[in-house]
C-alpha positions in Angstrom: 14.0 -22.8 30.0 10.5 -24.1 29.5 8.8 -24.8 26.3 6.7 -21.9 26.1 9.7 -19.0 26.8 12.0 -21.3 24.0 9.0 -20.5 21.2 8.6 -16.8 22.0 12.4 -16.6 21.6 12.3 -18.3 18.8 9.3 -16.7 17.0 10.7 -13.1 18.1 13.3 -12.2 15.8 11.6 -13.5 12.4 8.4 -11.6 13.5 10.6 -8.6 14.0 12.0 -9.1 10.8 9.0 -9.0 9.4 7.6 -6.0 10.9 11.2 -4.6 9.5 10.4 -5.3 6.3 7.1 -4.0 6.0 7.4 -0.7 8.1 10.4 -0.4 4.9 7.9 -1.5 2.2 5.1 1.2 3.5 8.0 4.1 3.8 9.3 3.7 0.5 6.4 2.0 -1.7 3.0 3.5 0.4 1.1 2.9 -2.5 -0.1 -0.8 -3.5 -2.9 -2.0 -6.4 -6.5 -1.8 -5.6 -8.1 -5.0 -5.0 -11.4 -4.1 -6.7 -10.2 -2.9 -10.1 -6.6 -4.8 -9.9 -4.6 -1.7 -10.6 -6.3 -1.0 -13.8 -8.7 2.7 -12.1 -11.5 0.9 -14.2 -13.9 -1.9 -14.3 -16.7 -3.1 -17.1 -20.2 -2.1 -15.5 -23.9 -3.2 -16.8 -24.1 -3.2 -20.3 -20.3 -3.8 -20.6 -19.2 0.5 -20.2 -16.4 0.9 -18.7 -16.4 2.8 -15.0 -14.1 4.2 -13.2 -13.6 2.4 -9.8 -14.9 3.8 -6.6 -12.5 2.3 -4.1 -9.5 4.1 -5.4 -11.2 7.2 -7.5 -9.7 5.6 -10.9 -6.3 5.6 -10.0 -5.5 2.2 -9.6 -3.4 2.5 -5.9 -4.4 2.3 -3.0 -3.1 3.4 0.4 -1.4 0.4 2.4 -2.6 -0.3 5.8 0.3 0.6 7.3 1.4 3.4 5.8 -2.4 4.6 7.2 -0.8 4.3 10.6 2.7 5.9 9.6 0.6 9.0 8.7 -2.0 9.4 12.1 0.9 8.8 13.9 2.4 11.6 12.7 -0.3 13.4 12.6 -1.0 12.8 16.1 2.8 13.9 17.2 2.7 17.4 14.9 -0.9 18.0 16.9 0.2 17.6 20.6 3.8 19.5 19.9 1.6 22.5 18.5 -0.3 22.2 21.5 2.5 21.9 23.7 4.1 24.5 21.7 0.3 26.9 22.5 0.5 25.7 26.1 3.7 27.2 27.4 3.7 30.5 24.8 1.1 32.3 27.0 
């Protein structure tokens, strides 16, 4: 084996581990802490008022990046079965 096909082997199974572990982290925990507000929904504004925080509507979660992609994938399957499903009903 060369050098180059003995790293890829290598690398492969703790990348898929990874990938594992975060496709499980986004099923069961989708939601994570916004980065601008730090979880808290609000920030102090001018004048020191408090505001709610835009990025996440004052909640304080945000939507992971892969859980985004769990959900248009989805998406995507439910829309061509219904058109599948449209296609061979007439």
């Amino acid at each position: 084996m060369d050098i180059l096909s003995a790293l890829a082997s290598i690398l492969f199974v703790p990348a898929l581990l990874v990938t594992a572990c975060y496709l499980f982290t986004c099923v069961f925990w989708p939601f994570k802490a916004c980065r601008v507000c730090r979880g808290h929904g609000q920030f102090y504004g001018l004048f020191r008022g408090i505001r709610l925080c835009g990025a996440c509507d004052g909640t304080g979660l945000r939507l992971r990046f892969g859980r985004r992609l769990i959900n248009a994938a989805g998406r995507l399957y439910r829309e061509l079965n219904a058109a599948n499903r449209n296609h061979r009903n007439r």
